[in-house]
Residue frames as a rotation matrix with the C-alpha (Angstrom) as fourth column:
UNK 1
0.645 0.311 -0.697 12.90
0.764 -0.286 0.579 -24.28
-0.019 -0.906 -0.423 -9.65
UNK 2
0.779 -0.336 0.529 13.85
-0.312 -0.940 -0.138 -20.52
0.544 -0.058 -0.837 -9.11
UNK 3
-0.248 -0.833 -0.494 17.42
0.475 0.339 -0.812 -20.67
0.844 -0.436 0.312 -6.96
UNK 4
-0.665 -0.253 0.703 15.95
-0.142 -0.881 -0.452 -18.49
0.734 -0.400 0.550 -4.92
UNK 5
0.209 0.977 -0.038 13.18
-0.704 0.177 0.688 -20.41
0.679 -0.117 0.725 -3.67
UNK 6
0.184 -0.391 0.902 13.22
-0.954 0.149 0.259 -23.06
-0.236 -0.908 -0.345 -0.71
UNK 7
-0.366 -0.025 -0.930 13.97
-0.761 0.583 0.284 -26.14
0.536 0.812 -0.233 -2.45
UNK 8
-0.960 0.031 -0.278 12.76
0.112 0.953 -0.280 -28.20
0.256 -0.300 -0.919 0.86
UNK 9
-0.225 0.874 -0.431 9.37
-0.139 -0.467 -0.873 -26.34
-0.964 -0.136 0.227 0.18
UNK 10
0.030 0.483 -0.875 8.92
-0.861 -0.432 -0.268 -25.76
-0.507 0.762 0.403 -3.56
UNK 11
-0.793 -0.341 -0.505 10.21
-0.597 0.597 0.535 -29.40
0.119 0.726 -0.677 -4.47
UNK 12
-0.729 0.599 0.331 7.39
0.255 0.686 -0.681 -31.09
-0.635 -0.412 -0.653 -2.59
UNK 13
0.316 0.936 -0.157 5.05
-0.178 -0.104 -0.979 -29.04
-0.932 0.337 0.134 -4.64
UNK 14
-0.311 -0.431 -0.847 6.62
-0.892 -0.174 0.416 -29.72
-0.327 0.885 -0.331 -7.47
UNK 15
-0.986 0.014 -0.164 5.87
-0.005 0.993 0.116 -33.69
0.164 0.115 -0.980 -6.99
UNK 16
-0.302 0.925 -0.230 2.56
0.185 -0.180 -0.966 -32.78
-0.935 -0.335 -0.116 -5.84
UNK 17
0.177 0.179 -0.968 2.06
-0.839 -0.486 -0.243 -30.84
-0.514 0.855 0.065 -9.36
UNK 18
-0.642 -0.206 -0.739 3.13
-0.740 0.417 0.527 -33.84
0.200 0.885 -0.420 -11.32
UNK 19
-0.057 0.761 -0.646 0.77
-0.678 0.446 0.584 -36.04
0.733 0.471 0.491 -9.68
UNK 20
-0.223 -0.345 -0.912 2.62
0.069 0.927 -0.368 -37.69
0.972 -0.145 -0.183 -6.85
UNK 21
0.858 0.499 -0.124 2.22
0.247 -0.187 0.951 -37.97
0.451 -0.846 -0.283 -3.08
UNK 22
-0.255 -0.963 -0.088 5.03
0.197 0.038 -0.980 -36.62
0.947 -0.267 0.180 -0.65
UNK 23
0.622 0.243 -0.744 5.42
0.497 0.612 0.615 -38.24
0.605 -0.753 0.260 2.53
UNK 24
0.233 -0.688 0.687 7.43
-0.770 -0.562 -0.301 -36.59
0.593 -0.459 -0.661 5.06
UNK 25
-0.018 -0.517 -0.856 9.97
0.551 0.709 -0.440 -38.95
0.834 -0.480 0.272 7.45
UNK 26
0.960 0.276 0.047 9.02
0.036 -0.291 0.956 -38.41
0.277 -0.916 -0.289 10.84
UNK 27
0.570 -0.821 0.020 12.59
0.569 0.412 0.711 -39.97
-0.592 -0.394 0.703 11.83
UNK 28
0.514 -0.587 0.625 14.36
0.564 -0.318 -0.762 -37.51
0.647 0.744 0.168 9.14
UNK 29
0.290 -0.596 -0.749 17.68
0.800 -0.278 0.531 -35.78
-0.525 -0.754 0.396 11.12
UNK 30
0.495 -0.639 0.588 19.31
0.493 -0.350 -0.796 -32.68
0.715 0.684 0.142 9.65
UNK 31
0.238 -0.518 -0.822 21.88
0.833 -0.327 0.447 -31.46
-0.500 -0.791 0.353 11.38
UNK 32
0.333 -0.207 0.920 23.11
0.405 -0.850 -0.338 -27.54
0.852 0.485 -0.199 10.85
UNK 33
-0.740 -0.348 -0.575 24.77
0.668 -0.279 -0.690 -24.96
0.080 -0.895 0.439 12.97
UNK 34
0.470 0.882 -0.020 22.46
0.882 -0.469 0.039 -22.83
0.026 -0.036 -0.999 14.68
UNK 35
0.139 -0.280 0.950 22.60
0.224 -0.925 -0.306 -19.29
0.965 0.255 -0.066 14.63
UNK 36
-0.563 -0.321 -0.762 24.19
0.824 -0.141 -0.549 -17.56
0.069 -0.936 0.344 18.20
UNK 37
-0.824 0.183 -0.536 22.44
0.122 -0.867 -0.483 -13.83
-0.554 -0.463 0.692 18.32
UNK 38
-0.188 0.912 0.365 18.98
0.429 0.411 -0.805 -13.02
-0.884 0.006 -0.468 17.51
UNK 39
0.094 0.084 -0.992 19.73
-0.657 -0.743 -0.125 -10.76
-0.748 0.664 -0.015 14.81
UNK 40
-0.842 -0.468 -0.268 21.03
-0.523 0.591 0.614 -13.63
-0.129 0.657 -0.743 12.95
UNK 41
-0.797 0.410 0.442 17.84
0.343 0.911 -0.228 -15.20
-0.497 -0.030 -0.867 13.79
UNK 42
-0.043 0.559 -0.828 15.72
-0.108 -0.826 -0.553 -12.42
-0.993 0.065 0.096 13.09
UNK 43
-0.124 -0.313 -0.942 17.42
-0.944 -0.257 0.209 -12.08
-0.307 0.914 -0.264 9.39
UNK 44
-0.827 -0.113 0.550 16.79
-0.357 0.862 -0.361 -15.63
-0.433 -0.495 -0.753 9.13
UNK 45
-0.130 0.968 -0.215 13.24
0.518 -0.119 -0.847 -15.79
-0.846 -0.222 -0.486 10.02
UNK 46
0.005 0.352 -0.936 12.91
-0.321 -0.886 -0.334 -13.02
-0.947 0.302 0.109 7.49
UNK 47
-0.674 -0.578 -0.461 15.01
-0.715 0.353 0.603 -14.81
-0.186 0.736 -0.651 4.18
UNK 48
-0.969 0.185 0.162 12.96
0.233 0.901 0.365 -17.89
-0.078 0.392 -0.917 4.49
UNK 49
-0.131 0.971 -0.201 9.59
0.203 -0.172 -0.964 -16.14
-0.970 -0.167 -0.175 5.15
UNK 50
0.026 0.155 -0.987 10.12
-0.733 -0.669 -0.125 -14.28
-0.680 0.727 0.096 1.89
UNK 51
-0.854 -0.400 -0.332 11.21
-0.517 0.583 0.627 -17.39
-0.057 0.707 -0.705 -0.21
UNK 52
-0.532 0.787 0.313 8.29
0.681 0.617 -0.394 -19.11
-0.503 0.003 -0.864 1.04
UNK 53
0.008 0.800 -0.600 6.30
0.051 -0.600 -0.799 -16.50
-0.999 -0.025 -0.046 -0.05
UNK 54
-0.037 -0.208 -0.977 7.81
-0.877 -0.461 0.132 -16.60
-0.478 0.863 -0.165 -3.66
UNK 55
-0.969 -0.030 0.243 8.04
0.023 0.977 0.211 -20.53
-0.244 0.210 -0.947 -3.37
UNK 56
-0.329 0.943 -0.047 3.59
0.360 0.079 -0.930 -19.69
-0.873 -0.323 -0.365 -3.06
UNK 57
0.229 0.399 -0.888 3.51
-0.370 -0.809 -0.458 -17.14
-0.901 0.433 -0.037 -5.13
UNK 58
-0.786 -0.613 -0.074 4.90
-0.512 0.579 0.635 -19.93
-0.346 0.537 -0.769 -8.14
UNK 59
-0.977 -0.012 -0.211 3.60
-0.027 0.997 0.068 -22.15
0.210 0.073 -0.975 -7.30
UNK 60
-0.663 0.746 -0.066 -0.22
-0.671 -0.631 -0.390 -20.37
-0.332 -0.214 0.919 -6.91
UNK 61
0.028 0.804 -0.594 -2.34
-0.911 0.265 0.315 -22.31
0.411 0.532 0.740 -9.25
UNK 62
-0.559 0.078 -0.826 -2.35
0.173 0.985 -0.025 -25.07
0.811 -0.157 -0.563 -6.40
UNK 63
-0.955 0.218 -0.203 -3.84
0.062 -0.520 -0.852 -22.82
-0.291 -0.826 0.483 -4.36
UNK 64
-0.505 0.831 -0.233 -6.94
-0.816 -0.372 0.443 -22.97
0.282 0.414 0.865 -6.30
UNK 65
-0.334 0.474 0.814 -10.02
-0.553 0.601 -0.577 -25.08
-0.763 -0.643 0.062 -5.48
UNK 66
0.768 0.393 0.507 -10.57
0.117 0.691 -0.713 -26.03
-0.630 0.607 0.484 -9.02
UNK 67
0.189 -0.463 0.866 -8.58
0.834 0.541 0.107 -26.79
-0.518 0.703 0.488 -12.26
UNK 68
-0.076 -0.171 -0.982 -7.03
-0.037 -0.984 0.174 -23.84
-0.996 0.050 0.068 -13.94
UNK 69
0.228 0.090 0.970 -7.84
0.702 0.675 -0.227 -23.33
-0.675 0.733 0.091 -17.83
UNK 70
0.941 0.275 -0.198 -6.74
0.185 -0.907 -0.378 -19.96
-0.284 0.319 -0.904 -18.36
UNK 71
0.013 -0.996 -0.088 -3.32
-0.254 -0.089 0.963 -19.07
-0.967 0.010 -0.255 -20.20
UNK 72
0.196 -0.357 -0.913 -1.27
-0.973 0.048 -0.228 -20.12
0.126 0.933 -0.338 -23.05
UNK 73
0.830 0.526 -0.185 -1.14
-0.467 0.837 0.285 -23.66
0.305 -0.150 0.940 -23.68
UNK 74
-0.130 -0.985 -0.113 2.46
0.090 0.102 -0.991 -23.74
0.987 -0.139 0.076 -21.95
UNK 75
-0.658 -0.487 0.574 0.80
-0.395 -0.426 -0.814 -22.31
0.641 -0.762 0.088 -19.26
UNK 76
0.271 0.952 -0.144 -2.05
-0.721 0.300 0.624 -24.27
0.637 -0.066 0.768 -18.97
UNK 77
-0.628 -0.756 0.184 -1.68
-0.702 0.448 -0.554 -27.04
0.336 -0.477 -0.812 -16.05
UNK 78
-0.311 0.491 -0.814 -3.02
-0.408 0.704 0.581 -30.38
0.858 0.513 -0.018 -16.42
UNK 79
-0.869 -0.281 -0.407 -3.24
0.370 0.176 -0.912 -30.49
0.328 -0.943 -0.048 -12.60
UNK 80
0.074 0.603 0.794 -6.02
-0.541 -0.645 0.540 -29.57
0.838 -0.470 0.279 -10.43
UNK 81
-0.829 -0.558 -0.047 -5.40
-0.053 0.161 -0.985 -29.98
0.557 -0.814 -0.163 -7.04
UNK 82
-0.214 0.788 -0.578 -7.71
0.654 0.555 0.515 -31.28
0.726 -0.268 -0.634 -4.52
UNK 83
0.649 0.755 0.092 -9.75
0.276 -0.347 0.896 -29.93
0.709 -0.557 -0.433 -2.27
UNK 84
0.776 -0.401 -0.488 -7.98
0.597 0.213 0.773 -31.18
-0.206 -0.891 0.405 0.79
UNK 85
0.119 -0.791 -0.600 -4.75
0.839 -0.243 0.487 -29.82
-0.531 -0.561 0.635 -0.22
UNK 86
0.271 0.463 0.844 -5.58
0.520 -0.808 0.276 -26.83
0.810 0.364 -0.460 -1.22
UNK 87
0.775 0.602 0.191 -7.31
-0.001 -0.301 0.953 -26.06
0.632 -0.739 -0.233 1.80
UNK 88
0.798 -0.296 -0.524 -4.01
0.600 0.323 0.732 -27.07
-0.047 -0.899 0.436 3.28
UNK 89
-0.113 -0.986 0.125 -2.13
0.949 -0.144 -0.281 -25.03
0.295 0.087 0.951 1.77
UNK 90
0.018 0.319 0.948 -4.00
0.312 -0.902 0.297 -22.30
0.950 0.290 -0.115 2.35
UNK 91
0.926 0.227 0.302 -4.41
-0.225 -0.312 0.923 -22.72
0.304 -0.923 -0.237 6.05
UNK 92
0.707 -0.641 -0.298 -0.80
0.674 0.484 0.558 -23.92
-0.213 -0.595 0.775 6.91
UNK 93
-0.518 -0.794 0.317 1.69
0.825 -0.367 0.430 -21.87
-0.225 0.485 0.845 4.35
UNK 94
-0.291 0.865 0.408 -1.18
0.748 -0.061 0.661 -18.85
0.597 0.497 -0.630 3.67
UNK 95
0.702 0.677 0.223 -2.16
0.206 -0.493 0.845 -17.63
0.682 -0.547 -0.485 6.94
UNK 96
0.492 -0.432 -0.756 0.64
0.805 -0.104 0.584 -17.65
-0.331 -0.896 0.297 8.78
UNK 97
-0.478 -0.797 -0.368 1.70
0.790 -0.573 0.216 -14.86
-0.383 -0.188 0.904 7.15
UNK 98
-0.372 0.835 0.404 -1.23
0.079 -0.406 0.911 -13.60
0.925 0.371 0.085 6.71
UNK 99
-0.254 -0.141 -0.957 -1.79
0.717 0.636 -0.284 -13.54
0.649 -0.759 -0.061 10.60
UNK 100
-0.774 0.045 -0.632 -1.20
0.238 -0.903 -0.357 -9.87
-0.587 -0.427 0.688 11.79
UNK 101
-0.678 0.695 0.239 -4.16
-0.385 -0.614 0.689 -9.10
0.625 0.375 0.684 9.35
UNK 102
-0.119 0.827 -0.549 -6.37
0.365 0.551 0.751 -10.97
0.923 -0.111 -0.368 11.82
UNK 103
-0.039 0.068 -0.997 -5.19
0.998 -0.041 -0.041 -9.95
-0.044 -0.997 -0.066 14.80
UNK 104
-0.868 -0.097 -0.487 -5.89
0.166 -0.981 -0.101 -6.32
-0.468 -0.168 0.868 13.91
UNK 105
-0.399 0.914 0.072 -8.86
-0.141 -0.139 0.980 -7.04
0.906 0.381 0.184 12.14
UNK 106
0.336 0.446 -0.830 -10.02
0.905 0.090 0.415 -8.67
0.260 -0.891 -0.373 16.55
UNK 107
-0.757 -0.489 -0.433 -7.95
0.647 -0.652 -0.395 -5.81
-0.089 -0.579 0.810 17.82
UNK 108
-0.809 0.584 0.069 -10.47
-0.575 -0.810 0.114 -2.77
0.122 0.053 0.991 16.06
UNK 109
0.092 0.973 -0.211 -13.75
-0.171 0.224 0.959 -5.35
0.981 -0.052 0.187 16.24
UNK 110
0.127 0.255 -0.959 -13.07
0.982 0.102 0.157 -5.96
0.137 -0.962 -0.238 20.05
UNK 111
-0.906 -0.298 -0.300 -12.55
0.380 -0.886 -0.268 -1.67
-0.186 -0.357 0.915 20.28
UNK 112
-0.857 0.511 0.066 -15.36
-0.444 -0.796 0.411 -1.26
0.263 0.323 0.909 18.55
UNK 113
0.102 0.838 -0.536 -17.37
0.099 0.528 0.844 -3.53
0.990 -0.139 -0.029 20.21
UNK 114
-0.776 -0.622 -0.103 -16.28
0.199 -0.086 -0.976 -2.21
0.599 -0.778 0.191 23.46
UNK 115
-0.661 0.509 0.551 -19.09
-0.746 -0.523 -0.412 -0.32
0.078 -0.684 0.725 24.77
UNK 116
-0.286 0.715 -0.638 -21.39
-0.736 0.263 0.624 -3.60
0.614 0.648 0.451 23.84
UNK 117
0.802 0.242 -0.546 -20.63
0.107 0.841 0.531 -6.29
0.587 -0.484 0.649 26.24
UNK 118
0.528 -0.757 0.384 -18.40
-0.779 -0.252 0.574 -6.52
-0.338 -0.603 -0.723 29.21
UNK 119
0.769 -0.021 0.639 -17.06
0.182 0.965 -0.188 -9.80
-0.613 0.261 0.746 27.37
UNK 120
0.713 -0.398 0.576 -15.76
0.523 -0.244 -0.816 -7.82
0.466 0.884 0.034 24.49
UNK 121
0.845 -0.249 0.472 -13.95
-0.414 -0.865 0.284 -5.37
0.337 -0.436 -0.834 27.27
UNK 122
0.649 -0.429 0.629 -12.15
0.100 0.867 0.488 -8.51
-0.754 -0.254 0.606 28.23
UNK 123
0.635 -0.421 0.648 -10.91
0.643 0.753 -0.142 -9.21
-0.428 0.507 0.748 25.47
UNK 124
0.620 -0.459 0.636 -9.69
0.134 -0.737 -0.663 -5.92
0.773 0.496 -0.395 24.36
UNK 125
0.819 -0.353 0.452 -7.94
-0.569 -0.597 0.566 -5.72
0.070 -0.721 -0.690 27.67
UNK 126
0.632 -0.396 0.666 -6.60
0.137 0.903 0.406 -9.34
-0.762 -0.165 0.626 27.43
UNK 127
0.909 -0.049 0.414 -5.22
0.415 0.009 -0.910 -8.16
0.041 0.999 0.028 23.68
UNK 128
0.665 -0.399 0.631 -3.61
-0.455 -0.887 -0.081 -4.93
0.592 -0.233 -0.772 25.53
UNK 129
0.548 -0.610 0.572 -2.07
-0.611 0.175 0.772 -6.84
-0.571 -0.773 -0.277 28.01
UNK 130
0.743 -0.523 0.417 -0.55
0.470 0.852 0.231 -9.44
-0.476 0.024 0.879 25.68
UNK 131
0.731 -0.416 0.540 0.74
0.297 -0.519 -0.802 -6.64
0.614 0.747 -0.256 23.12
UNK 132
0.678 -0.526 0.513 2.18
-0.666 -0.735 0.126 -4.70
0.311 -0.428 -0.849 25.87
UNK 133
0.461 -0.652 0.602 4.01
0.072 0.704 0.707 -8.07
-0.884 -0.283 0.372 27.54
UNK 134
0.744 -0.443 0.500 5.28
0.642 0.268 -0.718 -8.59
0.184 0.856 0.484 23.89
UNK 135
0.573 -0.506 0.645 6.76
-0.005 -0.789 -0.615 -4.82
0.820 0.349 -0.454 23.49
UNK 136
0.701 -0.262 0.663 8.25
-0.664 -0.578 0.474 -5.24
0.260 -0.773 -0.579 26.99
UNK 137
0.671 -0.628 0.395 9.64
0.198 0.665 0.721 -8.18
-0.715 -0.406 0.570 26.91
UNK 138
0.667 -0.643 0.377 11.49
0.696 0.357 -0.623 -7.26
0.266 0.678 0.686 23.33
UNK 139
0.617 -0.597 0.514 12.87
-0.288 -0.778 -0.558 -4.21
0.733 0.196 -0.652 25.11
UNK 140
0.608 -0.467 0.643 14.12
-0.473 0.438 0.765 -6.33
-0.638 -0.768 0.046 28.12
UNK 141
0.448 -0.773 0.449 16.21
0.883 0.462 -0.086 -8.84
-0.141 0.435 0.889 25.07
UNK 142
0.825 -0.127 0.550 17.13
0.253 -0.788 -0.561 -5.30
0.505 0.603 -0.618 23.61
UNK 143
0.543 -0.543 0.641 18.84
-0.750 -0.657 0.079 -4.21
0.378 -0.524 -0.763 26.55
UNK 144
-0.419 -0.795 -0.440 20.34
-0.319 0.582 -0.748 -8.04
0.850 -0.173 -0.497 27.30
UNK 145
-0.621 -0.068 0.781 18.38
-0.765 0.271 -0.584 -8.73
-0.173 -0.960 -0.220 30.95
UNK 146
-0.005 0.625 0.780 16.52
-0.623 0.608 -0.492 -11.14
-0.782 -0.489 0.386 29.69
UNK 147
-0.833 -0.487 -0.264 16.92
-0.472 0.375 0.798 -14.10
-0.290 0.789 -0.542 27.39
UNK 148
-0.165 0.690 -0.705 14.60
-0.856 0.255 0.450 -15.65
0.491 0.677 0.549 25.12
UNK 149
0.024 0.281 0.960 11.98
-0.883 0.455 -0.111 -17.94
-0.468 -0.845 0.259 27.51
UNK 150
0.848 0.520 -0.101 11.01
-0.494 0.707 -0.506 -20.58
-0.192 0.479 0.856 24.27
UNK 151
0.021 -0.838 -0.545 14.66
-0.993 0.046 -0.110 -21.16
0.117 0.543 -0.831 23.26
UNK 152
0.997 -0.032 -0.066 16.12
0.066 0.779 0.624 -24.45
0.032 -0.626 0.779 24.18
């Protein structure tokens, strides 16, 4: 495993790749300090997104739906990952950061379906209104009058 990678991400696939199952402990505790200012959280958020993304980008050829057979025979990988978790990786670790391509792919198909259906007008309005709540509420943290509602 790369150091750079998440190691409580890339090892699971690693055991996965050799053949085994990994269970997750429901009851598992970890304790850490948390971070105090959102920038910290922000920069955060950002570090682990990328690792994950390099932990994927490794670890790719579980992302496939069938056996890989292409390569040098170092690189060949006696794995083939199932269906199921595939599919899971693809929809759990995949799309979420792959996300904003959807919601701009509804954003222009609910503009350009505008004139078509008052339905679609909805929704483009419902879109507007959430975007704009978004941009307004980060300039309300910006300026300090308002803390973060989800926190705990």
């Amino acid at each position: 495993m790369n150091p750079d990678q998440l190691s409580d991400f890339v090892l699971p696939l690693k055991l996965v790749e050799q053949g085994y199952r990994v269970v997750y402990d429901p009851d598992a505790i970890l304790k850490e300090p948390s971070l105090k200012a959102p920038k910290d959280e922000y920069t955060m958020r950002v570090r682990v997104s990328l690792r994950a993304l390099w932990g994927l980008w490794d670890m790719r050829h579980l992302l496939t739906f069938s056996p890989s057979s292409s390569g040098t025979p170092s690189q060949v990988r006696t794995f083939a990952p199932s269906f199921l978790y595939s599919w899971q990786l693809w929809s759990h670790k995949v799309q979420r950061y792959l996300c904003f391509i959807f919601l701009i792919g509804a954003y222009l198909a609910n503009l350009a379906l505008w004139p078509e259906s008052g339905f679609y007008k909805l929704l483009f309005e419902l879109q507007n209104m959430a975007y704009w709540a978004q941009s307004y509420l980060q300039s309300l943290k910006k300026r300090g009058t308002v803390q973060n509602c989800f926190s705990s």
